[in-house]
N, C-alpha and C positions, 0 to 999 in steps of 0.2 A: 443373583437377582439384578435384571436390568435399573440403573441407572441414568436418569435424562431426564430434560425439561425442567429443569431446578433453577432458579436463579442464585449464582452467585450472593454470599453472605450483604445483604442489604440492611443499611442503618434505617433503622421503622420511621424517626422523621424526617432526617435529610435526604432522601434516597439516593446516597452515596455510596460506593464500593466502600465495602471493609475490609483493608489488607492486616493480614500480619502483623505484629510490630517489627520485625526483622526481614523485611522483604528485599531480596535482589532481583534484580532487572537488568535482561539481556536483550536487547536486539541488534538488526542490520538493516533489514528492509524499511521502507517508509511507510508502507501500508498496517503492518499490523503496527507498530512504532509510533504513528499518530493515535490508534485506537486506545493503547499502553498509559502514552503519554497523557492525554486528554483526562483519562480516570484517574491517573494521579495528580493530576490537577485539580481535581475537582477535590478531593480530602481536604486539601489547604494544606498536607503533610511534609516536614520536609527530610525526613529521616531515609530515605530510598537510597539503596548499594547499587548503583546502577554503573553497567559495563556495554558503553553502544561503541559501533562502528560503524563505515557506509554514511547514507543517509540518516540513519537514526543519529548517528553522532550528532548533528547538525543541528537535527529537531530535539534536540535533549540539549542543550546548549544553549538554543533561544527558549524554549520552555523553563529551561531550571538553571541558570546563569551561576546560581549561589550552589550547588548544590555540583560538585566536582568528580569525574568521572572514576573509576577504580582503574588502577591499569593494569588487571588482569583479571579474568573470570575468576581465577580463586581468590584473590582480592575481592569481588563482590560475594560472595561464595559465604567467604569466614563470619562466621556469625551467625548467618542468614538461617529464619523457619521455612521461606516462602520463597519459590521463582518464578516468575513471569519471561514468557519467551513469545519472540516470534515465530513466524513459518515459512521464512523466507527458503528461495531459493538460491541468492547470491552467494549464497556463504554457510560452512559448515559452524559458525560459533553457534549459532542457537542451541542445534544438535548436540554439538560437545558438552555447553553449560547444562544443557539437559542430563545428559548421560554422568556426567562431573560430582554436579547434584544426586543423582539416583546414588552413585555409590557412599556418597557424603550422608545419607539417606533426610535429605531437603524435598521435601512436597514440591511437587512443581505441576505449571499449569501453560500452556502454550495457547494465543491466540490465534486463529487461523481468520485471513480477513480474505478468504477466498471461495471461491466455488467450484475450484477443479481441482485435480490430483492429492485428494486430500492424506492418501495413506503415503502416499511417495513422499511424503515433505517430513516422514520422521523416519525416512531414510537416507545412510550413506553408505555408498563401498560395499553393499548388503549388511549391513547392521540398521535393524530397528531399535530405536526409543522412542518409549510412548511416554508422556506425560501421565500425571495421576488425573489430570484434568482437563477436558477440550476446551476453550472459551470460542464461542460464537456470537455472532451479534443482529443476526436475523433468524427467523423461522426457515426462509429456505437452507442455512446456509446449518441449522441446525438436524432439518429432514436429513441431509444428505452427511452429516456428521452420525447422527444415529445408527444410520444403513452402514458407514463405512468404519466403526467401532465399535460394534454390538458389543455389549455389555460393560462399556467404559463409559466412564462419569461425564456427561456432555452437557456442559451447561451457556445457557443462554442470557449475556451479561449486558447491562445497558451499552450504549455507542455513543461515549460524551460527543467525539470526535464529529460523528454525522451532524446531532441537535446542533454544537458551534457552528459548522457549516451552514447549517437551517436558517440558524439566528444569523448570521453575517451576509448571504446570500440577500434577506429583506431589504439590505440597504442600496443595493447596486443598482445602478439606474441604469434601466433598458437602453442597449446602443440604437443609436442614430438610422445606422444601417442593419440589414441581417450579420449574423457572425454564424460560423459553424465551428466549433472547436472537435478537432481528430486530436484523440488522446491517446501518446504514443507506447510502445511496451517492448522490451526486449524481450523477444521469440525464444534466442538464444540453440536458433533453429536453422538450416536453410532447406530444409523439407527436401532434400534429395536434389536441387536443382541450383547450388554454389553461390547464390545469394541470403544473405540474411534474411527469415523470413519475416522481422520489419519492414524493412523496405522493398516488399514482394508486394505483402498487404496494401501498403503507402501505395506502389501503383497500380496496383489493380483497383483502389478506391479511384485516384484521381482519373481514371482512365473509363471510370462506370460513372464519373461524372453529370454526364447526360440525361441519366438513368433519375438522377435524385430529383430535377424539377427547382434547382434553387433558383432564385431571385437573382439576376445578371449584378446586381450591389454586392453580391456577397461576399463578406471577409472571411476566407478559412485563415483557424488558426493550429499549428500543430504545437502541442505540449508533450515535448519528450517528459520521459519516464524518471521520477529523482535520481537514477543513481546510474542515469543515460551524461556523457563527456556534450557540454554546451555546444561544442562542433561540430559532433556526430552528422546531423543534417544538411551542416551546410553543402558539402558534395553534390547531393540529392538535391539542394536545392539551386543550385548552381549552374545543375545539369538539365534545369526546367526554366529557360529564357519565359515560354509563354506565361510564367509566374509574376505578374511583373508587380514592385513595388513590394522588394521583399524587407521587411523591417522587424528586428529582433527588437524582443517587447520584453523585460523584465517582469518576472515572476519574485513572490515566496520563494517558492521553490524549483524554481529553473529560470525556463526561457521560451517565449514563444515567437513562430515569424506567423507574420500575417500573409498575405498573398489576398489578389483581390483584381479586379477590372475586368483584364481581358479573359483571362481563364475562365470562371467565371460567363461574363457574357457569352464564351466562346460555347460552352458549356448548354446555357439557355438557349442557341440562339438552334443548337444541332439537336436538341428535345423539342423546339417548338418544330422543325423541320421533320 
């Protein structure tokens, strides 16, 4: 019998996640890692076996300052009823705590904060592991969860991490000028033609520029990817004089350059033409 559309175990007043009392927590990526982190936030709990790397390290270190990493998967492992996992693609730990777990025979449940390649993410080397659980955290992202694990248990879980955002976004006061923020990703690709296909995309945007209609003011700003090296761009940008007044902006979680005037104008002025 097919299974889906369930919400995760929900406290009737607080509408908090209810984990486990022995819960361990694996990530690497930043995506699903923030989703993770957020709901365990929200319990007020501080009892979590928790084993990050990557990016997640980071964000589990300014989230839970008091609360000390395990230094090893089966160090989070021991004890544990419950796993929480990511679905990253940087790194095989998630996989392995996954698979660690199954033989250990620990319930586990993987978040996927994505919309593509959903069955390849609990593959490695051709070995599958499937979690006993999907966690998703929209309707579409659960459609396409349904379709792509018939008759595995898909449940659709609140998204502390988005509402934070909601709530934090109210207070920021509209810039001055326009702003475009290009939010960066590793391809981890060069699509048959010897460049990375990040910075393919990066110019074929800047180069359709004319196309967009922006405002001759306008600040682009590009926001590499958390678990992208803070230098990565400089090259690229280094290698675009017509960028002018390039200025690294400190992020949370990275770093951005602005770029702005003549580009920009250059931009407007070959659309109005």
């Amino acid at each position: 019998m097919k299974e889906s559309r369930q919400i995760f175990s929900i406290m009737r007043n607080s509408m908090k996640l209810e984990y486990p009392g022995n819960t361990a927590v694996v990530c690497h990526d930043a995506g699903a890692a923030n989703i993770v982190i957020t709901g365990l936030l929200e319990t007020g709990r501080n009892d979590w076996r928790p084993y990050m790397r990557g990016p997640a390290q980071k964000l589990w270190n300014a989230a839970f300052p008091d609360i000390a990493l395990c230094e090893t998967v089966d160090a989070a492992l021991d004890g544990a009823d419950f796993l929480i996992t990511g679905t990253g693609w940087a790194s095989e730990l998630e996989h392995v705590s996954r698979m660690q777990a199954g033989i250990r025979g620990i319930r586990t449940a993987a978040v996927i904060d994505h919309w593509v390649n959903y069955r390849e993410r609990f593959i490695r080397n051709g070995e599958t592991v499937w979690p006993d659980e999907f966690w998703v955290t929209d309707e579409y992202a659960l459609g396409i969860a349904e379709n792509a694990f018939p008759g595995k248990l898909v449940l659709l879980v609140p998204n502390y991490y988005v509402e934070k955002q909601l709530r934090d976004i109210v207070h920021i006061k509209k810039p001055d000028v326009p702003e475009l923020l290009y939010v960066l990703e590793p391809i981890r690709s060069d699509w048959g033609r010897g460049i990375p296909g990040e910075f393919q995309a990066l110019d074929y945007f800047f180069s359709s520029l004319a196309h967009i209609k922006c405002p001759a003011d306008t600040v682009f700003l590009l926001r590499p990817h958390p678990s992208e090296s803070e230098g990565k761009y400089n090259r690229w940008i280094e290698s675009h004089p017509d960028l002018d007044n390039q200025l690294p902006r400190s992020r949370a979680t990275g770093y951005e350059f602005m770029f702005k005037n003549s580009f920009a104008k250059q931009s407007f002025e070959e659309c109005v033409l």
